[in-house]
C-alpha positions in Angstrom: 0.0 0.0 0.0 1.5 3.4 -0.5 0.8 4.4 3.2 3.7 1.7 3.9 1.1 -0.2 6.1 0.1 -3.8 5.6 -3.1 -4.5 4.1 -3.9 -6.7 7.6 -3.7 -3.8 9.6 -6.0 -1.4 7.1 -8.5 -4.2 6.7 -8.6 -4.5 10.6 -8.8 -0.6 11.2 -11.8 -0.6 8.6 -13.5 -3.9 9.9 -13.3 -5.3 6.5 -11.7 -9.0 6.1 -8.3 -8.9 4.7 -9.5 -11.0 1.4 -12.0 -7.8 0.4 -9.5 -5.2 0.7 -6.2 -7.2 -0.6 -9.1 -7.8 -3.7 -10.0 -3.8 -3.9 -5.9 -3.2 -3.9 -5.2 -5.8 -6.4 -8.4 -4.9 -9.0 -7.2 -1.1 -8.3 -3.4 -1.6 -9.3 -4.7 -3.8 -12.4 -7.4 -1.4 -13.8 -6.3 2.5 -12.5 -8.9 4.5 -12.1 -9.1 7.4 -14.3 -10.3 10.9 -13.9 -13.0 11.0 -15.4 -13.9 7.3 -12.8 -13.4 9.0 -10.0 -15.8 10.5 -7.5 -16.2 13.9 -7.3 -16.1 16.1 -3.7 -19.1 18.2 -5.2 -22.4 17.1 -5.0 -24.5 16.9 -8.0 -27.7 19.6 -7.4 -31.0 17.5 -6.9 -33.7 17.8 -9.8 -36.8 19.3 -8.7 -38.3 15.4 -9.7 -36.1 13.9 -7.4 -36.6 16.5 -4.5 -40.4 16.0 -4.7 -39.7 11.8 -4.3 -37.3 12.7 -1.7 -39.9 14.4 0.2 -42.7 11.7 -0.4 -40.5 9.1 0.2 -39.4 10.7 3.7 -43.2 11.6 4.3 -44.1 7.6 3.2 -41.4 6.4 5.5 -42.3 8.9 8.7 -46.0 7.4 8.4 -44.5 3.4 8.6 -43.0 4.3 11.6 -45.8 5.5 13.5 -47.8 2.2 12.1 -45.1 0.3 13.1 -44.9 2.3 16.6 -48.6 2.1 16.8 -48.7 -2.0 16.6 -45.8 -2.8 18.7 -47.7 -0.6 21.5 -50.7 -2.5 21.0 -52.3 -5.5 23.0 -51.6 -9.0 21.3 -55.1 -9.8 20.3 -55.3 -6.8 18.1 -51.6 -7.7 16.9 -52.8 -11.1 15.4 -55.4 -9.0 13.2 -53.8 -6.5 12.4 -51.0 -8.7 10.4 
């Protein structure tokens, strides 16, 4: 690795098994990444499509959680007709 440390001791300090990494090293040093491959620090601006799923998605997701709230609060009998 260029940082001088063993792939081991990465692996370990990333919880990843040493087999994954040594893979990600060896595929890396095969097939170098280009500029144009790598990621950029910017984030790309949301379309005004995707910011309206965003919001019904977070609006979908805040309502299953109350449901979910809801039945785990509830008696057992209701449980078994609710599902």
């Amino acid at each position: 690795m260029s940082s001088g440390r063993s792939i081991g001791s990465v692996a370990k300090e990333l919880g990843l098994r040493d087999s994954v990494l040594r893979r990600w090293v060896d595929k890396l040093r095969r097939e170098p990444a280009s500029a144009a491959w790598r990621p950029t620090t910017q984030a790309t601006p949301m379309s005004a499509d995707q910011a309206s799923e965003l919001a019904l998605l977070r609006q979908e997701n805040e309502r299953l959680r109350m449901e979910r709230d809801i039945l785990k609060n509830c008696p057992a009998s209701w449980r078994a007709c609710a599902g």
